[in-house]
Backbone and ligand atoms as CSV (ligand in chain L), in Angstrom:
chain,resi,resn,atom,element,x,y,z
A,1,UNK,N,N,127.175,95.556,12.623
A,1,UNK,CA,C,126.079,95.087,13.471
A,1,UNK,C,C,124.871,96.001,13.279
A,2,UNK,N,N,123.445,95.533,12.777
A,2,UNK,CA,C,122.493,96.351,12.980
A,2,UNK,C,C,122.089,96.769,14.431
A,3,UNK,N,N,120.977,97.788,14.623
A,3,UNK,CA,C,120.648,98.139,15.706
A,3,UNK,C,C,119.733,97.182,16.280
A,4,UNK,N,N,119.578,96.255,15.627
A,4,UNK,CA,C,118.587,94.756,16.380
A,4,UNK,C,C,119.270,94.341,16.901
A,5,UNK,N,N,120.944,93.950,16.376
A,5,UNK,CA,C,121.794,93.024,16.606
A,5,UNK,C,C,122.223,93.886,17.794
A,6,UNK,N,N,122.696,95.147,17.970
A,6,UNK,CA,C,123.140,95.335,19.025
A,6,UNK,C,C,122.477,95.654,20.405
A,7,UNK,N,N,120.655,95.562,20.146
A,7,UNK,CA,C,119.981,95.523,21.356
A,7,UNK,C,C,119.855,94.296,21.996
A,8,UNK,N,N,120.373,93.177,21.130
A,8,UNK,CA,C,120.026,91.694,20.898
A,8,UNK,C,C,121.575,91.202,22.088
A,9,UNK,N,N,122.347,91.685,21.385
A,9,UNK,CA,C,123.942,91.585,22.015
A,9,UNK,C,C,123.799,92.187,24.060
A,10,UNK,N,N,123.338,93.256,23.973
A,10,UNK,CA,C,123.451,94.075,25.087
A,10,UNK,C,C,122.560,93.637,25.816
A,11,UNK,N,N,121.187,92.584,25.725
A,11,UNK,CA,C,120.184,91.891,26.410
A,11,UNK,C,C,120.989,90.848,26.967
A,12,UNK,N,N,121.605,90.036,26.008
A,12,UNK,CA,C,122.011,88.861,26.321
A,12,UNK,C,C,123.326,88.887,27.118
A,13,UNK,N,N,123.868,90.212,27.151
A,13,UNK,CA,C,125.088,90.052,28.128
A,13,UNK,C,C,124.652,90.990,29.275
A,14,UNK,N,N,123.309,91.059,29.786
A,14,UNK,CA,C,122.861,91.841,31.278
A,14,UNK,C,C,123.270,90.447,31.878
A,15,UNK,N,N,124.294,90.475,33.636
A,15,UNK,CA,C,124.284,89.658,34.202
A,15,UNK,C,C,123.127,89.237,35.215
A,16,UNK,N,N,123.028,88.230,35.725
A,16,UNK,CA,C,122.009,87.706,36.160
A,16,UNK,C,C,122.171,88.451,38.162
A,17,UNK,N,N,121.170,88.731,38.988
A,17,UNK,CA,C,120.887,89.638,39.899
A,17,UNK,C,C,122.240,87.995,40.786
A,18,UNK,N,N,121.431,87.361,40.745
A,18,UNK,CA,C,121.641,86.391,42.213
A,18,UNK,C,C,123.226,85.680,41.747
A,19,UNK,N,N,123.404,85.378,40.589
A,19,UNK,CA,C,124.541,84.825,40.254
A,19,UNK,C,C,125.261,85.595,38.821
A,20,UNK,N,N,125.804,86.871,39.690
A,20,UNK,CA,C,126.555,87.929,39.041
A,20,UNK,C,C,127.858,87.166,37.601
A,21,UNK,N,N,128.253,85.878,37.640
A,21,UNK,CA,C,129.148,85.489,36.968
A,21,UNK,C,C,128.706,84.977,35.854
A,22,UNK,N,N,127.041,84.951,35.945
A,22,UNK,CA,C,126.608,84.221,34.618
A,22,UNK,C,C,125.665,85.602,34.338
A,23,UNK,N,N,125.581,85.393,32.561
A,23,UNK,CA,C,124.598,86.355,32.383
A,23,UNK,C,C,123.493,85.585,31.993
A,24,UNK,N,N,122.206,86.652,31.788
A,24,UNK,CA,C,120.963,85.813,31.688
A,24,UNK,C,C,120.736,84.631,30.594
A,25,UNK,N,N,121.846,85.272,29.839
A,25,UNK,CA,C,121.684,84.403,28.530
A,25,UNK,C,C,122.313,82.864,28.471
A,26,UNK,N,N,123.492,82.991,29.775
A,26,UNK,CA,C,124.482,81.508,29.607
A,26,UNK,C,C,123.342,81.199,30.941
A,27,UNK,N,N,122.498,81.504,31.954
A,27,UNK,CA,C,121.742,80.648,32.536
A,27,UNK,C,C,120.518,80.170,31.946
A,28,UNK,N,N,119.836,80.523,30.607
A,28,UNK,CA,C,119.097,79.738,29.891
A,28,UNK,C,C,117.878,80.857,30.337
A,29,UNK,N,N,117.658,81.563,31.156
A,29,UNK,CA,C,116.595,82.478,31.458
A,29,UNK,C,C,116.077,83.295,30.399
A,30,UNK,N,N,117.318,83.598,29.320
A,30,UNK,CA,C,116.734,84.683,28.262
A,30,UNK,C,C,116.352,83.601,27.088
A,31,UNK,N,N,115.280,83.766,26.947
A,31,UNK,CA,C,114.193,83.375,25.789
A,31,UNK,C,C,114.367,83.690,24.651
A,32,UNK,N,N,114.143,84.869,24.193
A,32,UNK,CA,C,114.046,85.278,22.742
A,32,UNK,C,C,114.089,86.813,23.144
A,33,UNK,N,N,114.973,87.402,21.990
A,33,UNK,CA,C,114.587,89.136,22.236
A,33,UNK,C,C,114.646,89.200,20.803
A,34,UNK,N,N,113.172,89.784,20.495
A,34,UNK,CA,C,112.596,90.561,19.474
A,34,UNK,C,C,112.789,92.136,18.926
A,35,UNK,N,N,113.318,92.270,18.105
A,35,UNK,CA,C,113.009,94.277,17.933
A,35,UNK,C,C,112.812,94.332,16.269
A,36,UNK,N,N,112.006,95.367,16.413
A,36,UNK,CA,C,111.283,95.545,15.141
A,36,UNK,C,C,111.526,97.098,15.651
A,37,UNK,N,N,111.723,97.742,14.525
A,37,UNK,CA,C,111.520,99.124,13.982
A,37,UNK,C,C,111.976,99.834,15.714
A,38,UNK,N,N,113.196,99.674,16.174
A,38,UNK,CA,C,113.606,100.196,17.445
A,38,UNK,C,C,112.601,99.302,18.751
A,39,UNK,N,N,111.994,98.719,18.262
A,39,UNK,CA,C,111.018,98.066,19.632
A,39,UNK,C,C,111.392,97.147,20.112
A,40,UNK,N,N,111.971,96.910,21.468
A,40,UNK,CA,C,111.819,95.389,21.688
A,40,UNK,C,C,111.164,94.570,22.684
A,41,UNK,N,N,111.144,93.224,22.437
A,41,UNK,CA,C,110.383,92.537,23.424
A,41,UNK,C,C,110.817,91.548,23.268
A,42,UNK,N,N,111.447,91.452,25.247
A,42,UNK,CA,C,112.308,90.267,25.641
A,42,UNK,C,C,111.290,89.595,26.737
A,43,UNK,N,N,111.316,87.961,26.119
A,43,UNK,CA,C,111.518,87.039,26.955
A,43,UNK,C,C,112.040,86.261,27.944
A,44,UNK,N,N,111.412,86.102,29.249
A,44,UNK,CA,C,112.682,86.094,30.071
A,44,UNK,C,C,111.383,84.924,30.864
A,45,UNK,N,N,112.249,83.515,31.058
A,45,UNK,CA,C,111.196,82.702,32.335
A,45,UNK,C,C,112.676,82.298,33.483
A,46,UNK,N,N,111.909,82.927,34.549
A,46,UNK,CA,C,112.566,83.256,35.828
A,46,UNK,C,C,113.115,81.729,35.594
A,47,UNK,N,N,113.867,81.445,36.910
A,47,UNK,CA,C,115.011,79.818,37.311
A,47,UNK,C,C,113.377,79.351,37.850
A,48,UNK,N,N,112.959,80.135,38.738
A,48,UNK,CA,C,111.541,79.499,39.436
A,48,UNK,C,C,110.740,80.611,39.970
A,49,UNK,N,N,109.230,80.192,40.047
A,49,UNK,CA,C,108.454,81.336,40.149
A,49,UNK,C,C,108.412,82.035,41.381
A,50,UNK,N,N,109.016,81.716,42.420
A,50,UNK,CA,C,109.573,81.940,43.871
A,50,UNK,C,C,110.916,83.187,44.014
A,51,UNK,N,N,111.658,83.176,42.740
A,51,UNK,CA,C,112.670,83.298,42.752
A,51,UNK,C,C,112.605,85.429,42.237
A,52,UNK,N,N,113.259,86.224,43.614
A,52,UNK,CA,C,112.772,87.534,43.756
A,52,UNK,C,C,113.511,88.388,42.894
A,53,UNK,N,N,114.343,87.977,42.061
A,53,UNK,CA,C,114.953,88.270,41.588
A,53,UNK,C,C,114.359,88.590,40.048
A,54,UNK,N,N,113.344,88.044,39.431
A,54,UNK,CA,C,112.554,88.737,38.264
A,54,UNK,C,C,112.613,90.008,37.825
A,55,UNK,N,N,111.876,91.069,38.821
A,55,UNK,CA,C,112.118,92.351,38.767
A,55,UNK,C,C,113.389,92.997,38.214
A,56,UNK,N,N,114.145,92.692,39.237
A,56,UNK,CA,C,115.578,93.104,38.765
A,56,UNK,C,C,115.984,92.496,37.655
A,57,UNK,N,N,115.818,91.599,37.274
A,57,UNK,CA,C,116.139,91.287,36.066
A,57,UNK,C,C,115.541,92.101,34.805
A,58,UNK,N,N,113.881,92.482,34.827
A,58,UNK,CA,C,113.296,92.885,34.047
A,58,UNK,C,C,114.086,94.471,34.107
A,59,UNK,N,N,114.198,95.198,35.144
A,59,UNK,CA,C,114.243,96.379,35.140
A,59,UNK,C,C,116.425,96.467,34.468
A,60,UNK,N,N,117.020,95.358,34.336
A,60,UNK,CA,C,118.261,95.316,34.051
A,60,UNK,C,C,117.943,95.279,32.370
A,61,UNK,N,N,117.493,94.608,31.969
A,61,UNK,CA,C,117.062,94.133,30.505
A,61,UNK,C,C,116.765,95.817,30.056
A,62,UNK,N,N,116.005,95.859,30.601
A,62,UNK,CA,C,115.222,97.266,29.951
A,62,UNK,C,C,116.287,98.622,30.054
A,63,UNK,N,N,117.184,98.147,30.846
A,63,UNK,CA,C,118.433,99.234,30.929
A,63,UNK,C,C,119.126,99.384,29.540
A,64,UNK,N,N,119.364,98.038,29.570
A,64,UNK,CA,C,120.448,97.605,28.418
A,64,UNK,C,C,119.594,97.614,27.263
A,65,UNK,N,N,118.531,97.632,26.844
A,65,UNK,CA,C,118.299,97.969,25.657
A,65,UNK,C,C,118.267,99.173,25.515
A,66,UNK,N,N,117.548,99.588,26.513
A,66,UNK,CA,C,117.484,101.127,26.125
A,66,UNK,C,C,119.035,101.874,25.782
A,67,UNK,N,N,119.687,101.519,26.491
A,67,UNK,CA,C,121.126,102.013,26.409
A,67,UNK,C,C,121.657,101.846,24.972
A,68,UNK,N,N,120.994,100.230,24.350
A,68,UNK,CA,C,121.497,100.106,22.971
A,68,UNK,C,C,120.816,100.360,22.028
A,69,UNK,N,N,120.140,101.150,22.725
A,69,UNK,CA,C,119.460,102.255,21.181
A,69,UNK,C,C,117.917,101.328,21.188
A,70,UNK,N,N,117.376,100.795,21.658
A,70,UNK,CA,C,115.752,100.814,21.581
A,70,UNK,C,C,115.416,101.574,22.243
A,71,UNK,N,N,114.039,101.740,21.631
A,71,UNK,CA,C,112.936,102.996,21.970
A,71,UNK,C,C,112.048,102.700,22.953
A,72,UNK,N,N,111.751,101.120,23.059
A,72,UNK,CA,C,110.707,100.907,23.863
A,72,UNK,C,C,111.178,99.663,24.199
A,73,UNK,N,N,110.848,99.294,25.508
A,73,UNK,CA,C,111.534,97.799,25.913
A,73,UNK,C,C,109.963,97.224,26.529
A,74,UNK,N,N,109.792,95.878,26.358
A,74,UNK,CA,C,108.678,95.077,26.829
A,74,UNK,C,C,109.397,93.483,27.221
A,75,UNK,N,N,109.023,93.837,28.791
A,75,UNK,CA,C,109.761,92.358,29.278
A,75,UNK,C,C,108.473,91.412,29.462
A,76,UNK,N,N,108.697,90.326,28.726
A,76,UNK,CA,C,107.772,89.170,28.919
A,76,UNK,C,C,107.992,88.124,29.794
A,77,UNK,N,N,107.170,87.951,30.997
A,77,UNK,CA,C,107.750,86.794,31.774
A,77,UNK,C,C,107.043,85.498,31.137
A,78,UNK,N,N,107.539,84.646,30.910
A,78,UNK,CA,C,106.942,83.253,30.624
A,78,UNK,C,C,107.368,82.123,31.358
A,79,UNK,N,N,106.279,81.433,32.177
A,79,UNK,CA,C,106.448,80.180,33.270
A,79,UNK,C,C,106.582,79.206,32.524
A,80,UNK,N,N,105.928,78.793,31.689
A,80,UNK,CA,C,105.684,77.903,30.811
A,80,UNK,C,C,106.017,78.088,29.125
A,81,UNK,N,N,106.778,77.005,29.267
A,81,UNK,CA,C,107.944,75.589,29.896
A,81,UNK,C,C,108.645,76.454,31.063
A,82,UNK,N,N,108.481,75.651,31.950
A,82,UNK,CA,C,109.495,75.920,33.163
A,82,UNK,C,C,110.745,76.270,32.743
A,83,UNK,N,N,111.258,76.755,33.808
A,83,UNK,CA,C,113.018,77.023,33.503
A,83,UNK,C,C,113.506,75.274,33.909
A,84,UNK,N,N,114.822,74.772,33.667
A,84,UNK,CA,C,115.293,73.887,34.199
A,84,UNK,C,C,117.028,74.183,34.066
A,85,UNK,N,N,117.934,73.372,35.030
A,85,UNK,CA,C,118.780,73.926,34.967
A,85,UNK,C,C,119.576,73.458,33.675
A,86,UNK,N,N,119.036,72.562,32.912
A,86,UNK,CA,C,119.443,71.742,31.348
A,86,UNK,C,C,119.489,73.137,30.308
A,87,UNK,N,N,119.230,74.119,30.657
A,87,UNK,CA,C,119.031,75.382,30.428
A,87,UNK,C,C,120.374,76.376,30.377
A,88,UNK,N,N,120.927,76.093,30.750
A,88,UNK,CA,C,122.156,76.903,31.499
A,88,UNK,C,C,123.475,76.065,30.696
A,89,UNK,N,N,123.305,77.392,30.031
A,89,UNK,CA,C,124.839,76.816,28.585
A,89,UNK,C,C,126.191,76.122,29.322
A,90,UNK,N,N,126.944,75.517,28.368
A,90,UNK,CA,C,128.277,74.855,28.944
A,90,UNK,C,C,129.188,75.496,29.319
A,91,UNK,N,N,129.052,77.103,28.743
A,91,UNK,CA,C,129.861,78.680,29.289
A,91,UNK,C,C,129.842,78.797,30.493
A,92,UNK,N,N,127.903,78.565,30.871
A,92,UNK,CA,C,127.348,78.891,32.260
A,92,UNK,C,C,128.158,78.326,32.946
A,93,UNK,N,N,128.106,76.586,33.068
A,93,UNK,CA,C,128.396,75.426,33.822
A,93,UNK,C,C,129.537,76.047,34.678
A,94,UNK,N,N,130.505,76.414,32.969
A,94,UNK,CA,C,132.411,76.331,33.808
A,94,UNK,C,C,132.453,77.437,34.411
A,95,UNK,N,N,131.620,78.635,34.157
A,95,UNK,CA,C,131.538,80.051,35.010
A,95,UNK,C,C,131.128,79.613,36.277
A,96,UNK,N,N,130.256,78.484,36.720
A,96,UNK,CA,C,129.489,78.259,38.094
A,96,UNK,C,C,130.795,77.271,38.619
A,97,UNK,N,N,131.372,76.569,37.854
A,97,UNK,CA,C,132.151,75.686,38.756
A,97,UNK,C,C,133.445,76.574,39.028
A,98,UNK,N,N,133.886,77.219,38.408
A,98,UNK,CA,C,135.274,78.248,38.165
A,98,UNK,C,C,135.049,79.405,39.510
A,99,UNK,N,N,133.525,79.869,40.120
A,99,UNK,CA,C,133.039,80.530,41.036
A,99,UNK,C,C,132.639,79.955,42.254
A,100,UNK,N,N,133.222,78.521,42.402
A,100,UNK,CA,C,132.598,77.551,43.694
A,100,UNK,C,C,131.519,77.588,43.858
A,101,UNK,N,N,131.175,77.369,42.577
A,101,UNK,CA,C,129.184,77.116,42.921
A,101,UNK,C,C,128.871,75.652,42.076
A,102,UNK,N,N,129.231,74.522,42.855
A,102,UNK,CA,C,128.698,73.655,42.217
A,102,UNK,C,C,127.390,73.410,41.146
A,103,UNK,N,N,127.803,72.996,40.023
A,103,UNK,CA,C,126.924,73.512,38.718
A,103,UNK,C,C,125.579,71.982,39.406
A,104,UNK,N,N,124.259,72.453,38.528
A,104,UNK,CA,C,123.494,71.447,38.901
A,104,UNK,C,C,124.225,70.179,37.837
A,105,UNK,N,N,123.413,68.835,38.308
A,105,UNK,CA,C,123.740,67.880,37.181
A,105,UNK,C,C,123.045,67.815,35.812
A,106,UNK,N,N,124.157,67.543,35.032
A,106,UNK,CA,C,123.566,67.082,33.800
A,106,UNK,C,C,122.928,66.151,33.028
A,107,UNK,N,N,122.104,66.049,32.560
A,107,UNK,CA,C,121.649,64.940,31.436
A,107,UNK,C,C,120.768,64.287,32.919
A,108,UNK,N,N,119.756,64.678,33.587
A,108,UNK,CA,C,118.660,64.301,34.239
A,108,UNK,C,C,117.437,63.619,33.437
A,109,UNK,N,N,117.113,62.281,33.895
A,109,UNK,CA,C,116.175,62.140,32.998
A,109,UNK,C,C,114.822,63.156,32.985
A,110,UNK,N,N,114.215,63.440,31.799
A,110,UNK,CA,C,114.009,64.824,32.101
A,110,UNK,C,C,112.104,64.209,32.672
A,111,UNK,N,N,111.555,64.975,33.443
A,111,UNK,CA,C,110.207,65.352,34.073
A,111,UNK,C,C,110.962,64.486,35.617
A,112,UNK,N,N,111.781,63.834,35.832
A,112,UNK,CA,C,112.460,63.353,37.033
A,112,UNK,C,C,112.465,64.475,37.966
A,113,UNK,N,N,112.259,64.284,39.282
A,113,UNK,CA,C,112.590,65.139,40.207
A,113,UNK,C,C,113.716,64.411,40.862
A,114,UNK,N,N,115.127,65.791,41.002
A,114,UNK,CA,C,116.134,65.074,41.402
A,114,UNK,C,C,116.320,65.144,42.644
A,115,UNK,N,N,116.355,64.505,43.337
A,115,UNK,CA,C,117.143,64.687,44.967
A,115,UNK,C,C,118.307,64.207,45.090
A,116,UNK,N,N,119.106,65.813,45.250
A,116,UNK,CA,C,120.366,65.681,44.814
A,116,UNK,C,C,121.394,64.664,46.482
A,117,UNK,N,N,121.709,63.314,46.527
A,117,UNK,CA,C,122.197,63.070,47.577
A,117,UNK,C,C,123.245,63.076,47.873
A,118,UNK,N,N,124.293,63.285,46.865
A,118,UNK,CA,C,125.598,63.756,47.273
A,118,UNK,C,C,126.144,64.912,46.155
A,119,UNK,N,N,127.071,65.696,46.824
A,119,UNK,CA,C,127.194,66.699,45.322
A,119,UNK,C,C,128.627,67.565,45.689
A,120,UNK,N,N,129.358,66.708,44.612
A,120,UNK,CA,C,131.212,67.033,44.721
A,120,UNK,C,C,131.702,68.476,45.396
A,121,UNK,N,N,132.304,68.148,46.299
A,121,UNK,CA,C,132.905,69.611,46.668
A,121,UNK,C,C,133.680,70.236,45.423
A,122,UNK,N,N,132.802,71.514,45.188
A,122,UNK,CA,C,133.613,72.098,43.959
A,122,UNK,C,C,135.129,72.671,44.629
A,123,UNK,N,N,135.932,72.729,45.625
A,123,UNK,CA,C,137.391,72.813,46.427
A,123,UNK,C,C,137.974,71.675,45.546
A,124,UNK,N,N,137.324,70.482,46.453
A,124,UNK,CA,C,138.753,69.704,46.114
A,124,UNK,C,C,137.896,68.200,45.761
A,125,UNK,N,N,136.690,68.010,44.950
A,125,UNK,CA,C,136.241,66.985,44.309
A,125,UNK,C,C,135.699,66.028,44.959
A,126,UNK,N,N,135.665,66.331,46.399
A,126,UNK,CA,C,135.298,65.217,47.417
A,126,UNK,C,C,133.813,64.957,47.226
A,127,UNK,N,N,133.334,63.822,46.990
A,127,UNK,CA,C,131.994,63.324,46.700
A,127,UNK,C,C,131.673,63.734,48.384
A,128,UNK,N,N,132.474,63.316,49.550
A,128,UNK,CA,C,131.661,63.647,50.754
A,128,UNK,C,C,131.256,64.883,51.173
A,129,UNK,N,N,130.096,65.436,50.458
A,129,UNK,CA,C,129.708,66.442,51.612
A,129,UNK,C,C,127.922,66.417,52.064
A,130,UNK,N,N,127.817,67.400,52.190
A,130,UNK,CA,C,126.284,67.348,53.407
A,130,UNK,C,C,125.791,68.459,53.280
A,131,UNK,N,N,124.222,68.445,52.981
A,131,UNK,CA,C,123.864,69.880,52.644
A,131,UNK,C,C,123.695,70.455,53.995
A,132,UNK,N,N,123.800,71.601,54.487
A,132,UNK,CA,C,123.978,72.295,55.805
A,132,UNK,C,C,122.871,73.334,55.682
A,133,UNK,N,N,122.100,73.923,55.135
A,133,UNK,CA,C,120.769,74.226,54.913
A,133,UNK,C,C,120.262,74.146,53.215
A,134,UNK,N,N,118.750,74.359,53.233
A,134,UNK,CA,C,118.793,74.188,52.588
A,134,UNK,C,C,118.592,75.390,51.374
A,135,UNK,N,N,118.491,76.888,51.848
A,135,UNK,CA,C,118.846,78.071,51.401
A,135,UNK,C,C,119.656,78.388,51.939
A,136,UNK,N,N,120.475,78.892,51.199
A,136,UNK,CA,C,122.145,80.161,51.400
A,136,UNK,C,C,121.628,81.631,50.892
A,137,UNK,N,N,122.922,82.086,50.523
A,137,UNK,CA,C,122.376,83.514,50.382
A,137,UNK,C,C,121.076,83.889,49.676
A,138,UNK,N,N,120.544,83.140,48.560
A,138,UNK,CA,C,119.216,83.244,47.502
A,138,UNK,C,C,118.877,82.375,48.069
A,139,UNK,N,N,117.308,82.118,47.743
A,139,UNK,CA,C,116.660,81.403,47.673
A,139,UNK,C,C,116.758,79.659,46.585
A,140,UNK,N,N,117.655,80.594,45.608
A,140,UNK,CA,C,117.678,79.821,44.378
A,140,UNK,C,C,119.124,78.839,44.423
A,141,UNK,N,N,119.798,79.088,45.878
A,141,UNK,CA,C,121.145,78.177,46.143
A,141,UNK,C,C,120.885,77.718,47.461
A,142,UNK,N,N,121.615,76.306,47.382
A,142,UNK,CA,C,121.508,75.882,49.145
A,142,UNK,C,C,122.684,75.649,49.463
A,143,UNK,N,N,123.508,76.006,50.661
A,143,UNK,CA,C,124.751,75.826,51.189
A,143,UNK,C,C,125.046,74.404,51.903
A,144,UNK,N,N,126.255,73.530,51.067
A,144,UNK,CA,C,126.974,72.368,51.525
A,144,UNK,C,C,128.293,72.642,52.200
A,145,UNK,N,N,128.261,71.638,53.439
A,145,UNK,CA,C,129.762,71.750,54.066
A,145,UNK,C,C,130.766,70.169,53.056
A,146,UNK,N,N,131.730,70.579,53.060
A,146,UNK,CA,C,132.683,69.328,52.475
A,146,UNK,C,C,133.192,68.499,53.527
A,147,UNK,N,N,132.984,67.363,53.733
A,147,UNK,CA,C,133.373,66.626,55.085
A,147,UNK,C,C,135.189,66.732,54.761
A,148,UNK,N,N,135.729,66.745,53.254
A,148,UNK,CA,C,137.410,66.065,53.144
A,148,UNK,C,C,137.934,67.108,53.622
A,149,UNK,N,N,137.660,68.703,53.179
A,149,UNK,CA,C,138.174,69.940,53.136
A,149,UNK,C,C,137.589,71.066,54.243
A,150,UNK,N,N,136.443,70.751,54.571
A,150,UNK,CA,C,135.598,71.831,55.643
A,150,UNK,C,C,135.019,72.976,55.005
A,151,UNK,N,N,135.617,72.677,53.758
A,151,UNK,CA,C,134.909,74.355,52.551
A,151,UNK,C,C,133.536,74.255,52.884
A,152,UNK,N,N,132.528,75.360,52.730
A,152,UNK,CA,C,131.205,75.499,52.685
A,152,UNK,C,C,131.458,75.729,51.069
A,153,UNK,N,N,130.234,75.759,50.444
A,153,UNK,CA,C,129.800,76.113,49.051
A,153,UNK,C,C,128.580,76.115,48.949
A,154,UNK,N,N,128.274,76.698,47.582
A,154,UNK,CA,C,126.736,76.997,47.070
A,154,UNK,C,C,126.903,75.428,45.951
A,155,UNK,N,N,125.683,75.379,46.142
A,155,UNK,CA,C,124.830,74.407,45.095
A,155,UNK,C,C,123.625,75.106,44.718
A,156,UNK,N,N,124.184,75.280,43.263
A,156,UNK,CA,C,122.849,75.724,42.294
A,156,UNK,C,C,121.916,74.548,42.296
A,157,UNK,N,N,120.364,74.680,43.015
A,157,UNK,CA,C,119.637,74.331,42.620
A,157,UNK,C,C,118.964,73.678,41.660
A,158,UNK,N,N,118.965,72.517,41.639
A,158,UNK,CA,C,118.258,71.653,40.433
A,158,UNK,C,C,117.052,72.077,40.925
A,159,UNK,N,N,116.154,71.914,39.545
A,159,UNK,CA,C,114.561,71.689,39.337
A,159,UNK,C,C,114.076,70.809,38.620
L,1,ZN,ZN,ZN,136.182,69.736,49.599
């Protein structure tokens, strides 16, 4: 492995602040990481521009390179193209459903805004549940009760 490859490796496996089971790279957040001659510069566009968790992300990135042998770390935030959750690898998905965090849906027609009206209890598959607010612990999840089972859960946020 060169020393690109392994600042490249050690970016892409920093986990993500708000949803510790995915790293930045299986939620679609990490962009591109660049290094030239020990330098690098990572791309990173937040889930949403609301979402407080940036920082920590930037200041995690810059850990892990530095740790893997770059000299200089430069975190780039980029809004544009939005994040979307079509973003978030098929690794991500089974890590979010495997963690009772109902994954967002797939294959949205895309510029659609979804309003999500029912959304499977990741417990026990029950299409009946009910969102019960509409932030949980982040900003970036909203907590559903399951009418079959009574489980609460997170729902990752569509955008
Ligand atoms: Zn259930």
């Amino acid at each position: 492995m060169t020393a690109a490859e392994a600042i490249r490796v050690a970016v892409e496996a920093v986990p993500d602040p708000e949803l510790p089971v995915l790293t930045i790279a299986e939620l679609g957040i990490l962009r591109a990481v660049m290094v030239r001659d020990g330098r690098a510069v990572v791309t990173v566009t937040p889930t949403y521009s609301g979402c407080p968790a940036t920082e920590a992300i930037a200041a995690d990135v810059v850990a892990a390179a530095k740790s893997a042998g770059a000299s200089e770390v430069e975190v780039r935030t980029v809004l544009a193209p939005a994040w979307t959750s079509d973003w978030i690898s098929a690794d991500g998905r089974r890590k979010l459903a495997a963690a009772g965090i109902a994954p967002p849906p797939e294959n949205r027609p895309s510029g659609a805004v979804t309003v999500a009206l029912s959304v499977r209890c990741p417990q026990c598959g029950s299409p009946d549940t009910r969102q019960q607010s509409r932030f949980s612990s982040t900003a970036c999840k909203s907590l559903w009760v399951c009418a079959n089972c009574r489980e609460t859960f997170e729902h990752f946020k569509a955008h």
